[in-house]
N, C-alpha and C positions, 0 to 999 in steps of 0.2 A: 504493500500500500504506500508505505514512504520511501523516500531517499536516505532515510536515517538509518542505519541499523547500526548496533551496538559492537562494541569489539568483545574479545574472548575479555580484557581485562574488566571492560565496563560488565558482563554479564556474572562475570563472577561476584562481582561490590552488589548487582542487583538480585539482591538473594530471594529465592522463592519462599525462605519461609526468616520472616523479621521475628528475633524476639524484643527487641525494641518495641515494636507494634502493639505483641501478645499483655509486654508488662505496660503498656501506655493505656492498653485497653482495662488495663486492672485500674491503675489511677484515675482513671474516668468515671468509673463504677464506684472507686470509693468515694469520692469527689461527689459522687449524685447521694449515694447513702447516706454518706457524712452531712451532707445540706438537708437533705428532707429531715432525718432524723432529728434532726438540731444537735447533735456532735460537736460539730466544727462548720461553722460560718462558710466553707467555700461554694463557689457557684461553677460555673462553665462544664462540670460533664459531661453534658447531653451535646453541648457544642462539639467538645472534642471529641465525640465519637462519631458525630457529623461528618468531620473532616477524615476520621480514619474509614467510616463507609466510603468516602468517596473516592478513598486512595486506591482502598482494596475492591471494591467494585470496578473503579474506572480502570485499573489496570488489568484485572481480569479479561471487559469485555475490550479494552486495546489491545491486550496482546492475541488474544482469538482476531480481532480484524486484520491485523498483522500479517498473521501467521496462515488466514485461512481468508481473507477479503469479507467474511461475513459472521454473524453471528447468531449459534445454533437458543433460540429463543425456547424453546423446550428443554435446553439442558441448562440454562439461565434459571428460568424462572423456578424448574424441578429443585435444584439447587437453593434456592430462597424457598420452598414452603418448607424442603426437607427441615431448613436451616429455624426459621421459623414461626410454623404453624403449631406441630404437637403444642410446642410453650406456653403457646399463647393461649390457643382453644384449652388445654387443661387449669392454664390460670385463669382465665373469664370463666370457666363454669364450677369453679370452687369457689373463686369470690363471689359467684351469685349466690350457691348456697350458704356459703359466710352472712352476705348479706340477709339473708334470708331468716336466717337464725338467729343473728343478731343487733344488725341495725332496725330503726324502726321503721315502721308500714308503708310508710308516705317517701322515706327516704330510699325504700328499697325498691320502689317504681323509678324514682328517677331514675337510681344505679341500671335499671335493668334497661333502661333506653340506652345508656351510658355502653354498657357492654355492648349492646347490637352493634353501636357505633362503633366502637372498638372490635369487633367482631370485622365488618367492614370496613375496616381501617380510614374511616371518614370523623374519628371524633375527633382529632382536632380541627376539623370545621365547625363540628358540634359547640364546641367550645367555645370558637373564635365568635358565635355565630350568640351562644348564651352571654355575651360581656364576662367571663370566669377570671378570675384572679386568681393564677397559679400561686401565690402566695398566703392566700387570705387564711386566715387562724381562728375563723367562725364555724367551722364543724359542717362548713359545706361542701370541701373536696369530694370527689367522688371516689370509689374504690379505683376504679377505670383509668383515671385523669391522665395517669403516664402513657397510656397510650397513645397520646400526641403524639410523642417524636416519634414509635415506631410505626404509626400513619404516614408520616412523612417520609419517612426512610420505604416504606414499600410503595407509596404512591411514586415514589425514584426509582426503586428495583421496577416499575411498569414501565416507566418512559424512557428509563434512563438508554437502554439496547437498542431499543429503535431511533433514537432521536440519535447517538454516536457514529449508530452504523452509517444513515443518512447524510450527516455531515462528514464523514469521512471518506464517504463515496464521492461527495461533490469535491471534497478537498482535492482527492486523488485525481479527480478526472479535469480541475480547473488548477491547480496550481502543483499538483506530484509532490507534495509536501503534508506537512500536518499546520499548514500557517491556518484555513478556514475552521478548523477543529481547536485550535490555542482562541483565535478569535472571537466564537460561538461560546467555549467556556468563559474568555473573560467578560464578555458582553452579560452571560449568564451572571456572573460575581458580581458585577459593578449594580447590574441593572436591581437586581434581589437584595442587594445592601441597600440601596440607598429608599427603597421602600422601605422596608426594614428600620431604617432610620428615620425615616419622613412619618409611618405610618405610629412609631412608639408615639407620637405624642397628640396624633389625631385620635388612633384606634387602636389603644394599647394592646387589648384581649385579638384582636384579629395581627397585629405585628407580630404577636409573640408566640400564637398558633399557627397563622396561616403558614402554607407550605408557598406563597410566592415572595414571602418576606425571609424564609429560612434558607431558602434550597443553594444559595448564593454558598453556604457553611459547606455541603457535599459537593457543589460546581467546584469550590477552591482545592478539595482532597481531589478530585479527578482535573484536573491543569496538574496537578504537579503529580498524579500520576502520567501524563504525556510528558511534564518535563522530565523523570527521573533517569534516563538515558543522560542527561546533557547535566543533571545535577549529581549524579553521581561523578563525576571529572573532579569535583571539589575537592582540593588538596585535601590530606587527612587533617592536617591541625586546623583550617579552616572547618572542617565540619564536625569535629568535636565540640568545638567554640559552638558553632551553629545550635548544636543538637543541648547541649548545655543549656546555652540562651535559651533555648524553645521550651526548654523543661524548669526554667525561672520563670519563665512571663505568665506559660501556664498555668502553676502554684502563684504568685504574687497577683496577679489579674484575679484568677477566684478569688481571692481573700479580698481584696478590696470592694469586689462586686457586694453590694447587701439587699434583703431585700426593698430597699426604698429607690435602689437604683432603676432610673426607667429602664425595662430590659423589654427587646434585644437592641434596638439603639444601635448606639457604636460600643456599647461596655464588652458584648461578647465578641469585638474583633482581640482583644485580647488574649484567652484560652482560645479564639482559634488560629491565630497567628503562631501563637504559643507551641501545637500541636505540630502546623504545617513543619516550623523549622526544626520540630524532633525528628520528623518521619523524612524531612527533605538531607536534616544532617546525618541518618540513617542509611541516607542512600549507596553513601561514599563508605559504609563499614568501617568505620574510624576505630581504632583500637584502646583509643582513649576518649570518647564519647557517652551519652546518656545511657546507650546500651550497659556500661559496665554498675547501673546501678537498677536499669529495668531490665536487666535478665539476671533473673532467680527465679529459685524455686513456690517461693511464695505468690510472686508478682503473676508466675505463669501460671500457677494453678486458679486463682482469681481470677485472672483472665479466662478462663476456660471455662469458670461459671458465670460468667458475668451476665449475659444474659438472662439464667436464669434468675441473678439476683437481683437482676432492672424488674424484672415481673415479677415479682412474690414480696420485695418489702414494702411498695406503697400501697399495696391492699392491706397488709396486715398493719400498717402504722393508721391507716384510716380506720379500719374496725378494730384492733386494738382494745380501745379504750369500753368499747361494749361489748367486747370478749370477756376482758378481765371484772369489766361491772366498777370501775371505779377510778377516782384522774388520773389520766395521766402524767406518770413522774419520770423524771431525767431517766432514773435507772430503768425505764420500760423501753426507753428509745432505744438503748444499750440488745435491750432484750432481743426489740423487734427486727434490731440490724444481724444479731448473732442466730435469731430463729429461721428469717428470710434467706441467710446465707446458707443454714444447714439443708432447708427444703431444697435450695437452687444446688446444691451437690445431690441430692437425690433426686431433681428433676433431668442434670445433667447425663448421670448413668442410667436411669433406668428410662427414661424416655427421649431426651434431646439423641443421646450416640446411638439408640436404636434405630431412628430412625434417619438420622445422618451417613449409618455405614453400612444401610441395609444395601443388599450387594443388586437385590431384585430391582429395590426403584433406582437406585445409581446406572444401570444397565439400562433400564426402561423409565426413559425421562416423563415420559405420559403418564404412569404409575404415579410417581411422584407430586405430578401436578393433580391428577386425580386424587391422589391421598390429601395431599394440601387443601385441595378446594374440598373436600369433604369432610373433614375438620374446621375447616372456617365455617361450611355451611353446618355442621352441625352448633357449634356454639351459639351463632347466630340463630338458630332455629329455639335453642335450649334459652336463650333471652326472648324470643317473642313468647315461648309457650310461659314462659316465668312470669310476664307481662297479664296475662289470663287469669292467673292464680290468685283467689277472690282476697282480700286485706286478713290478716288477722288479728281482728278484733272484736270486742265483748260489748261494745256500747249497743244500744239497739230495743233496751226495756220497752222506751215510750216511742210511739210513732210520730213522726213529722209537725203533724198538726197540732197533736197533745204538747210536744214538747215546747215549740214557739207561740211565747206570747207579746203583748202588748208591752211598752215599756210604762214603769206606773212610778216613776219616780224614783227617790233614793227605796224605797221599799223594794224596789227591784233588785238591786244591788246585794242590801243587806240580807233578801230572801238569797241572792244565789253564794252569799259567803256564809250562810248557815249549811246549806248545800254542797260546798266543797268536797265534800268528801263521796258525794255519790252524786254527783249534779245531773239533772233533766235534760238528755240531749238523745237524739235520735243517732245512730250510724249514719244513715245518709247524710246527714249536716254535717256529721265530723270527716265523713269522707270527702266534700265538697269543701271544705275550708281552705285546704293550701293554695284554693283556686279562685277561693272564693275574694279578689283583689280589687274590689268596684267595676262597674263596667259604665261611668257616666264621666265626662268632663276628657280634657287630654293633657297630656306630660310629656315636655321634652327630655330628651337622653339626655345623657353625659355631654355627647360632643358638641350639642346646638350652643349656637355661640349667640343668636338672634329668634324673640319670637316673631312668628307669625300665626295670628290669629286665623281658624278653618271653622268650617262647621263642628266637628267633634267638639272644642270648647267650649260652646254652648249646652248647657240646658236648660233645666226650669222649665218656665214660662215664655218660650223662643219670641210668639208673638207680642210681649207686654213693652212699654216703650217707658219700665223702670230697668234697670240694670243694675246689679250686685255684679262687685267681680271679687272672686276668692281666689288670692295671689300667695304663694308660695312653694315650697317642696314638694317631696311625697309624702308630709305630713300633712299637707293641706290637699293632695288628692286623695288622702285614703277620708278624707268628706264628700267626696264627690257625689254618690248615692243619697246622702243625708239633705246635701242640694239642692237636689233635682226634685226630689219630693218637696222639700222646702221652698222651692222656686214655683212650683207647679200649685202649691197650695196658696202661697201669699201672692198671686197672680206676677214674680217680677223673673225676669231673664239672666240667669247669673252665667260670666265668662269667668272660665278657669284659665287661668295666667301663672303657670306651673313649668317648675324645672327640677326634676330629679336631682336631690343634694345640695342644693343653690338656694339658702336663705334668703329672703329680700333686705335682710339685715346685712349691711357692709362690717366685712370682716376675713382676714384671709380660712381660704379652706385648700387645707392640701389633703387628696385621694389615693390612698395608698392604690385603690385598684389602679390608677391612672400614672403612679407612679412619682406625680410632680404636683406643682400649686394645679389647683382647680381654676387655671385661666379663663375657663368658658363661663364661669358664672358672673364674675362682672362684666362681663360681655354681652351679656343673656340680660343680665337684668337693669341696664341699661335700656335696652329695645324695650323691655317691659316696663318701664319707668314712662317712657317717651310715648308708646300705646295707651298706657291708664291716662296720661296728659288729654290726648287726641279723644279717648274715650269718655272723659266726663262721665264715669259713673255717679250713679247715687249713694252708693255703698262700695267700699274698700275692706273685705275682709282679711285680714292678714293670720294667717297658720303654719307653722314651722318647725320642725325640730330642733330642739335645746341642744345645742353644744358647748364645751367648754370653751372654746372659742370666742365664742360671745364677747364685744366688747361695746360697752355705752356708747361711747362715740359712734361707732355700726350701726348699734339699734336707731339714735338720735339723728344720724343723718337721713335714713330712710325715713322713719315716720315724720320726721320735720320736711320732707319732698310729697309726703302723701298728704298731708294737711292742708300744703299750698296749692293742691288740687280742688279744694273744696268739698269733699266727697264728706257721708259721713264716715270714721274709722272705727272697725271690729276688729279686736284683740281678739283671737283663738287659742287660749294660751296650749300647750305641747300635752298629748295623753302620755298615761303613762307608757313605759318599755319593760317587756319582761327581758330577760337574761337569758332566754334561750326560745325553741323553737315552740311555741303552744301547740301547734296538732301536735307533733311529734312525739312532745311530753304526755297528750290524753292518749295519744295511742299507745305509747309502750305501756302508760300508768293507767290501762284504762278500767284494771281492778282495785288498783286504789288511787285513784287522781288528784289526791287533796293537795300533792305537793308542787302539782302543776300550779296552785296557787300563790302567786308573793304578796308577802309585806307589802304594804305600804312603801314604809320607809327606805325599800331594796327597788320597786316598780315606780317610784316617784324618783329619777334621779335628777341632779348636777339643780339640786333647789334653789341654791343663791343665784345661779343664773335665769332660771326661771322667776325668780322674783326679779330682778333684773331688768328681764322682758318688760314685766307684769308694770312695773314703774315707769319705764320709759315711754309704755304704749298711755297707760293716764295722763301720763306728760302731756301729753299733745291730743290729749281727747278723744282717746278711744275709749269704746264702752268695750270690757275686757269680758269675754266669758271663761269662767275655771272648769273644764270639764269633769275635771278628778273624782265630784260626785257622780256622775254617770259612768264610771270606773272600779272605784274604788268608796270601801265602807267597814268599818270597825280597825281599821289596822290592816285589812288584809285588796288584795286588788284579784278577783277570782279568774280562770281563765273562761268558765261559761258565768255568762248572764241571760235570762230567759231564753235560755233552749239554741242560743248563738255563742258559737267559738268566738272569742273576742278577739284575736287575733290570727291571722294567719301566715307570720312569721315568729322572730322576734322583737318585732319592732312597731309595726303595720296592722291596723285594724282592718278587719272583714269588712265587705262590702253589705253582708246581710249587718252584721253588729250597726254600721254606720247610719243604715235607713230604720233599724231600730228606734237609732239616738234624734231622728227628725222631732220628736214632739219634745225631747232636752231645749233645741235651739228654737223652736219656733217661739215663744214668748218673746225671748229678747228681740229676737229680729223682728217682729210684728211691731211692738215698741219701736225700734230705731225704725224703719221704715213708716209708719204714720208720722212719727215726728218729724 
C-alpha cells in the first residue's frame, strides 16, 4: 500500500507484543478505580486507555492493509465480541439482578433502561442526552454509567475498519503514500478536540459523553500508530526521556485534574499527551525507558484483568451501600476496589480466556460474531423483560379515590403527621410520583442564556386581560399546577418566567454539573427583567430556592427592579427539602415509612437565609406567603399529605401535591388581586 516499509532494525524496536502497553494499561485501571473509589484524587484513565485502543486497534487494522490491501471485517469485529461481549453481557445481567434485590423500585426501572442502553452500547448518548453529571455524589449514578467509554470504544471498533480501509485506498491510488490517511487522522484530532473544548462549556453532559467530542482521544492513538515506523528511529536516550516524560504528565495531569475541573475541555489533553509519549517512546525499545518500571509482574497481571475490573467495580461501588444496608465509609471503598478486583480474576479465567482462545470461533470468525451478537442480544433482551416485572411493593390498602382528599387546612397536615407511620396512599399514586413533575407553565434549561416567551408559559385564564406572572426557578415551576387552577378560578392569565437553577435574586451561582460559574443565568434573567418591563403585569410572583449563596445586596437589587415596574409583589417564600429521594424512601420503607418523614428543623433548611429573603421581599412591599404550614406540623414535615406523595425527588414537589395546595394560595391572591 505504501512506499514506506520498515527495515529488519526498525521491525525489531516495533515489537508485536509491548509490555510497556500491558503495564500502562494496569495504571489506567488503577487510575479509574482509585478516582471512583475516592482512594486517590486522580482522573484521566479512561482517556488513557482511549489513546492505547487507538494504538493497538489502528495498528492492527494498518498492518492487515499493508500486508494484505484490505481488511478481513469478520475476523475484526469476531475479535472485538470474542474480546468483549461475555464481560459485559455477564456484568449487565448480574447488576440487574443486584439491582433488583437491592436498590429500590423506582431506581431499578431506571437502571434497567440504563442496561438496555449499555447493552447497545448507545448509553453514552443516553446520558449525554439525560444532562448526567458523571460526578455528582447524590445517589443518582446509575449501576451502568461506565458504560460510556466502552460505547464509544465499540461504536470505533464499527467505523473504525471501514473508514481506514477507504482512506487508505484513496491515499494509495492518489498520492502512493500514507500522507491522505496522516491527514484524515489529524483532521479527525483537531476537528473532535476543539468540540470537545467549545462544547465543555455550552453542553457539559453531551462534551463529556458524546462520542464526537471524545473520539479525537483514539484518532490521536491511531496517527501514531501510522507514525511508529518513523518514530521508532528515535535515538535510544531520546526516547527514554520521551517515555519518562509521558509517564510524568500522565500521573501529574490526573492529580491536578479534580472534580470541579470542567472536563473534557483541554484538562484531559494532559493524560492523553501523557500516554501518547509513553507508547511513542516505547517504540524505539529504549533500555533505559518507562518500560523498566511498567514491566512487572504485578503491572502485567493487572493489566490482564483490567477489563474485567473496568466492569465489576462501579456497579458494586453504586449498590454497595444497599448491599451492606448502611453508609458508606472510606474502608468500604477499600472493600469494593479489592472485591471488584477478585470477581474480575475470576471473570478473567473462567469466562473472558474461554472465550478468547476458543480454537472453534478463532477459526470460524462468523461463530464469533454470532456468539457476540447473541450475548449482546440476550442481555439486552434480559433488561427489556426486567422492565415488565410488576414494582415490589406493599402500599395498595386504600384505593385511589378513598385515598385522595381535599386539602382542609393545617388539619390536613397535622392529620397526615399523626399518620406517618402507616399513611393513606394508594400504589398507583406512589407508582406515579417520580413522574408525577407538573405538567403546566415552561422552564428553560441550563444553557438558555435569553427568554422567550411561547404559548406553553401560559396558563390560567389565557383569555383574561389580568396577568400574574410567576418568575423564578424550579422552585417556582414545581407551582405550576397550583397556577393554572389558580388562574383558571380567579379568572386572570398567569406567564411563567422560569429558569432551571437561576434565582431572580443576583448573586453568583457556580454548577458543579456544568463545571464552572453558572454564566447563563445572569444572562437569562436579564431578558427576563426586560420582558416583565415590556409586560406590565399586574402581579409579580417571585418563588425560588434558598441557597446559601444568598446575599442582601442580590435579593435588594432585584426586588428594588421589580417594584419600579409597578406591578403588585408576591413573596413565595422556599418549601421545604427533604435529604433524600421521597418515592424511593416509601418504597423500600413501605412497611414501615414513618422515617421517610423529617423534622422540621432537618426539612426547613439554611433558615437565616430564608428569613433573609422573607425581609428583603417586605422591604419593598411584597405580601410574602410562608408555605411551611401547608408542609409541615408539630415538628415533623411528612412525606404523604392527603393521599399525595409530596415530593417527587429530593427536592421538588408533585404536581398532584401542588394542585392540592391551590385552595392554600387562593385567599391571599384573591386579596392582592381585588386590591
Amino acid at each position: 500500500m505504501t512506499s514506506h516499509r520498515s527495515t529488519a532494525a526498525q521491525t525489531e524496536r516495533l515489537r508485536k507484543y509491548r509490555p510497556d502497553i500491558q503495564g500502562l494499561r494496569a495504571v489506567a485501571i488503577m487510575m479509574v478505580v482509585c478516582m471512583h473509589c475516592g482512594i486517590l484524587g486522580i482522573h484521566g484513565g479512561v482517556d488513557v486507555s482511549f489513546v492505547l485502543s487507538g494504538f493497538l486497534i489502528g495498528g492492527q487494522l494498518l498492518a492487515e492493509i499493508d500486508k494484505t490491501g484490505k481488511v478481513s471485517l469478520s475476523k475484526f469485529w469476531a475479535r472485538r465480541f470474542r474480546r468483549l461481549a461475555p464481560g459485559a453481557a455477564l456484568t449487565i445481567v448480574v447488576t440487574g439482578v443486584l439491582s433488583w434485590l437491592y436498590a429500590s423500585p423506582f431506581s431499578f426501572r431506571s437502571y434497567m433502561d440504563d442496561g438496555l442502553a449499555a447493552s447497545l452500547s448507545v448509553i453514552n448518548w443516553r446520558l449525554a442526552e439525560n444532562g448526567t453529571d458523571y460526578f455528582a455524589n447524590d445517589g443518582s449514578q446509575s449501576p451502568y454509567q461506565h458504560f460510556w467509554s466502552l460505547g464509544i470504544e465499540e461504536q470505533f471498533y464499527l467505523a473504525a475498519p471501514i473508514v481506514l480501509l477507504v482512506v487508505a485506498w484513496l491515499s494509495r491510488l492518489v498520492f502512493r503514500n500514507r500522507l491522505l490517511v496522516g491527514a484524515v487522522l489529524a483532521a479527525v484530532v483537531g476537528g473532535s478536540f476543539y468540540l470537545g473544548y467549545t462544547e465543555t462549556t455550552s453542553n457539559q453532559p453531551l462534551a463529556y459523553f458524546g462520542t464526537q467530542s471524545r473520539i479525537w482521544e483514539l484518532a490521536f492513538g491511531v496517527l501514531l500508530a501510522l507514525w511508529a515506523p518513523f518514530v521508532s528511529r528515535m535515538p535510544q536516550a531520546l526516547a527514554a526521556v520521551v517515555s519518562w516524560l509521558g509517564l510524568a504528565t500522565t500521573l501529574v495531569t490526573g492529580l491536578l485534574i479534580t472534580e470541579h475541573t470542567p472536563l473534557p475541555g483541554y484538562a484531559v489533553l494532559g493524560p492523553v499527551l501523557g500516554a501518547w509519549l509513553i507508547i511513542a517512546g516505547g517504540c524505539a525499545n529504549p533500555r533505559l525507558g518507562a518500560e523498566r518500571l511498567l514491566d512487572n509482574p504485578v503491572l502485567d497481571f493487572v493489566g490482564k484483568v483490567s477489563y474485567g475490573w473496568y466492569l465489576w467495580h462501579w456497579p458494586l461501588l453504586i449498590l454497595w451501600p444497599h448491599i451492606i444496608g448502611w453508609e458508606f465509609g472510606y474502608s468500604d471503598r477499600f472493600r469494593v476496589a479489592v472485591l471488584s478486583f477478585l470477581i474480575a480474576i475470576a471473570t478473567h479465567y473462567v469466562v473472558e480466556k474461554r472465550f478468547r482462545e476458543n480454537v472453534k470461533l478463532v477459526i470460524r470468525p462468523w461463530r464469533g460474531i454470532l456468539t457476540g451478537g447473541t450475548l449482546t442480544a440476550t442481555s439486552a433482551v434480559a433488561m427489556v423483560v426486567a422492565l415488565q416485572v410488576p414494582l415490589n411493593l406493599s402500599f395498595g390498602t386504600a384505593g385511589t379515590a378513598a385515598a385522595l382528599t381535599g386539602f382542609n387546612g393545617t388539619k390536613s397536615v397535622e392529620q397526615a403527621v399523626s399518620e406517618r407511620g402507616a399513611p393513606k396512599i394508594s400504589e398507583n399514586t406512589l407508582l406515579k410520583s417520580p413522574n408525577d413533575r407538573g405538567d403546566h407553565g415552561c422552564i428553560d434549561q441550563l444553557l438558555v442564556t435569553g427568554f422567550t416567551p411561547h404559548d406553553d408559559c401560559v396558563i390560567g385564564d389565557r383569555t383574561s386581560n389580568r396577568t400574574m406572572v410567576l418568575l423564578g426557578d424550579s422552585h417556582a415551576y414545581q407551582w405550576g399546577n397550583a397556577f393554572d387552577t389558580l388562574g383558571l378560578k380567579l379568572h386572570v392569565k398567569v406567564v411563567t418566567v422560569i429558569k432551571s437553577g437561576c434565582s431572580p435574586e443576583v448573586y453568583k451561582i457556580t454548577r458543579e454539573d456544568l463545571g464552572r460559574e453558572y454564566t447563563e443565568c445572569p444572562k437569562w434573567r436579564k431578558t427576563a427583567l426586560a420582558y416583565l418591563r415590556k409586560l406590565k403585569p399586574d402581579v409579580i410572583v417571585v418563588a425560588n430556592r434558598v441557597q446559601y449563596t444568598t446575599v442582601r445586596e442580590g435579593a435588594e437589587d432585584t426586588f428594588r427592579k421589580l417594584k419600579a415596574m409597578g406591578s403588585d409583589l408576591v413573596y413565595l417564600a422556599d418549601t421545604p427539602k427533604p435529604t433524600f429521594n421521597i418515592p424511593d424512601c416509601l418504597a423500600e420503607n413501605s412497611k414501615d415509612p414513618a422515617g421517610c418523614t423529617l423534622p422540621s428543623e432537618t426539612a426547613v433548611d439554611l433558615p437565616e437565609f430564608r428569613k433573609l429573603e422573607r425581609q428583603v421581599a417586605e422591604k419593598y412591599g411584597a405580601t410574602v406567603i410562608n408555605p411551611l404550614p401547608a408542609f409541615c406540623a408539630n415538628g415533623y414535615c411528612p412525606a404523604v399529605i392527603g393521599g399525595h406523595v409530596v415530593y417527587w425527588d429530593n427536592s421538588h414537589m408533585t404536581g398532584g401535591y401542588a394542585k392540592y395546595l391551590e385552595p392554600f394560595l387562593e385567599p391571599t391572591f384573591r386579596k392582592v388581586l381585588a386590591g
